[in-house]
Steps between C-alpha positions, in 0.01 A plus 500: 500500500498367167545169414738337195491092556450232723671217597210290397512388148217370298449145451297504120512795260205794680336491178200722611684736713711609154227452341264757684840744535477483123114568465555802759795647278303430148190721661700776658615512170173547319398766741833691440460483129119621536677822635229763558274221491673324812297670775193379336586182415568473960171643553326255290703186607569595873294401795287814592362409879181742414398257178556201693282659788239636323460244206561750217771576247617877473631630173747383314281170481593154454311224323468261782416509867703777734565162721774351251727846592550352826669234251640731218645787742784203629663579218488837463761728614553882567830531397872342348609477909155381634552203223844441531444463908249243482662332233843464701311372817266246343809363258706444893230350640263403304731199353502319847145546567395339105744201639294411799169572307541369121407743247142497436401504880821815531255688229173471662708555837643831345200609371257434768726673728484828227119490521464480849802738572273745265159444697682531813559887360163500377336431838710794691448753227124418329491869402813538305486539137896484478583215306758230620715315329812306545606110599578650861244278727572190236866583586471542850226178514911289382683671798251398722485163364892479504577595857229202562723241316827641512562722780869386569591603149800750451385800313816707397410855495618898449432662874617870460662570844524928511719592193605118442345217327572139649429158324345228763344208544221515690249185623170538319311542824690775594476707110115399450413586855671811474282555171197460619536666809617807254231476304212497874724793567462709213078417463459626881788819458387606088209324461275696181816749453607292266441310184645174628292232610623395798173312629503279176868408578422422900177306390671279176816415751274360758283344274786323311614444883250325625405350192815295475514461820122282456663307215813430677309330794326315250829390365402599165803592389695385167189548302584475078 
């Protein structure tokens, strides 16, 4: 399933959700025109678990502490579909979520959820020296923040249905359960045969989950 709009517009312009879309696209950029260089350049910036284990910085070095990649690999990606992806998914929910936070408190939301998506990885795979990048867990901390807030929402989405593709509108419980349940399912069925981090995206959804969930009990909603 893939979704294309909800039914739930935005009450104020989500001027940090474009915002960080446009800081993802301007450094995918750079690291496509870096070309050769682009590997590097995700080594250096990308959260390695082993540096962040072991308090050390493998080569290619950086000039400040390995723990500020668990803040510079969020916007990182590996590729022109990995970005667009993200993008897509924090621009259709990401709007609603900066309405019922305000913008500054959306940021630090978004980003806490990135870093802690990231350790989440960290603290399963100490001894990897893969580097991980990508606004996945930051993503996935919104989902589980909207399904908190608005899980009655319509979500219209693509749902390919054997050699057909169908348009429809799905409750947001329903498409974000389904996601996350998809994404338990393929940690415990692929687990390390893949490059995708599927523990950062369980861990950032239910952080961003139960996050909102604290602040909505706290009726701290509405903040500006």
């Amino acid at each position: 399933m893939f979704p294309l709009k909800t039914n739930n517009p935005s009450q104020k312009f989500p001027f940090i959700t474009i915002l960080l879309i446009a800081l993802n696209f301007f450094l995918f950029l750079h690291e496509v025109f870096l070309g050769s260089g682009f590997p590097v350049f995700v080594k250096k910036y990308g959260c390695i678990p082993y540096e962040i284990t072991h308090f050390i910085d493998l080569d290619p070095y950086i000039n400040f502490s390995v723990y500020f990649t668990l803040f510079t690999s969020i916007f990182l990606h590996g590729s022109w579909l990995h970005l667009l992806g993200n993008m897509w998914f924090l621009y259709i929910f990401g709007r609603n979520v900066e309405d019922w936070l305000g913008n500054i408190r959306f940021l630090l939301f978004y980003l806490g959820c990135g870093v802690a998506a990231s350790l989440i990885q960290v603290l399963f795979h100490p001894m990897s020296k893969i580097p991980t990048v990508g606004a996945s867990g930051a993503i996935a901390g919104v989902l589980g923040a909207y399904l908190i807030l608005y899980p009655g929402s319509k979500i219209v989405c693509l749902v390919p249905f054997f050699f057909f593709i169908r348009i429809v509108a799905l409750p947001a419980f329903l498409f974000l359960g389904f996601w996350i349940v998809w994404q338990v399912f393929s940690q415990m069925t692929l687990g390390g045969a893949t490059n995708i981090a599927f523990l950062a995206h369980i861990g950032g959804f239910f952080i961003g989950f139960f996050g909102v969930r604290w602040l909505k009990l706290r009726k701290w909603g509405g903040w500006r």
